[in-house]
N, C-alpha and C positions, 0 to 999 in steps of 0.2 A: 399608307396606314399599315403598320405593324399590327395582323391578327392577335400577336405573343404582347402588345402591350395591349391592347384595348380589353383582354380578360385579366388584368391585372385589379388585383380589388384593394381596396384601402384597409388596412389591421381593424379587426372590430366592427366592420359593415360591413353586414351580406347583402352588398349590391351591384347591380353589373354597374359597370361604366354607362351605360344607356340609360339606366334607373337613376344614377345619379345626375345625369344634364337632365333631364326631368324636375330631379327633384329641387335640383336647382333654380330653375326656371319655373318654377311656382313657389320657390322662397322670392322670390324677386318681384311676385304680387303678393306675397302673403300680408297683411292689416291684422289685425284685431280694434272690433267697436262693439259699443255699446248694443243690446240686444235692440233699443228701439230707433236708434239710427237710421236706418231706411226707412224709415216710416216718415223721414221726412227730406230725404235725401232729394236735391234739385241739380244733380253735377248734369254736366252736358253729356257726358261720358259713360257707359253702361259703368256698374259696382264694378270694382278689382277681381271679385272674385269670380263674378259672369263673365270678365275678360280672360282671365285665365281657361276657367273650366270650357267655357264655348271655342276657343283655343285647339284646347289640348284633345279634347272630344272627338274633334275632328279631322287628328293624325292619327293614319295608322301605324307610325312608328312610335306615338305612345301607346297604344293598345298593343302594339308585341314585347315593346319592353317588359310590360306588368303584364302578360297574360290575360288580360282582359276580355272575356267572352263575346264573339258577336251578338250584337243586340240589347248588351250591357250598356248602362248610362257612359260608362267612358269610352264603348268603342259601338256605337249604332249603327244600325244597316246603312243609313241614311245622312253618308258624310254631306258635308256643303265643301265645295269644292269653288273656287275661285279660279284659279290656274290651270 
């Protein structure tokens, strides 16, 4: 990995290269529905959005991309850690 490419930023987004596979990676669940939707929702599968955010919550390399405070909703004391 080239340090000199991965701060390379795209014309007109102030984002690093790390904010962007983020932000990618939650276009990739992003939905839009109806507000009362889950109010009746039977999928086997947690919502898109509880996949993503419970996700993402739980790396600390999204919490240093965005600066994210410890013990802020996106970066909690309290990862769940699998591996």
């Amino acid at each position: 990995n080239n340090p000199k490419e991965a701060d390379i930023q795209l014309p007109g987004i102030d984002l690093t290269s790390d904010q962007l596979y983020w932000l990618q990676y939650g276009r990739a669940w992003c939905d839009t529905w109806r507000d009362d939707y889950w109010l009746s929702y039977t999928g086997v599968h947690a919502p898109r959005y509880a996949r993503l955010i419970g996700t993402i919550q739980n790396f600390p390399q999204f919490a240093e991309a965005y600066n994210c405070p410890i013990g802020s909703p996106m970066n909690p004391e309290n990862k769940c850690k699998i591996w």
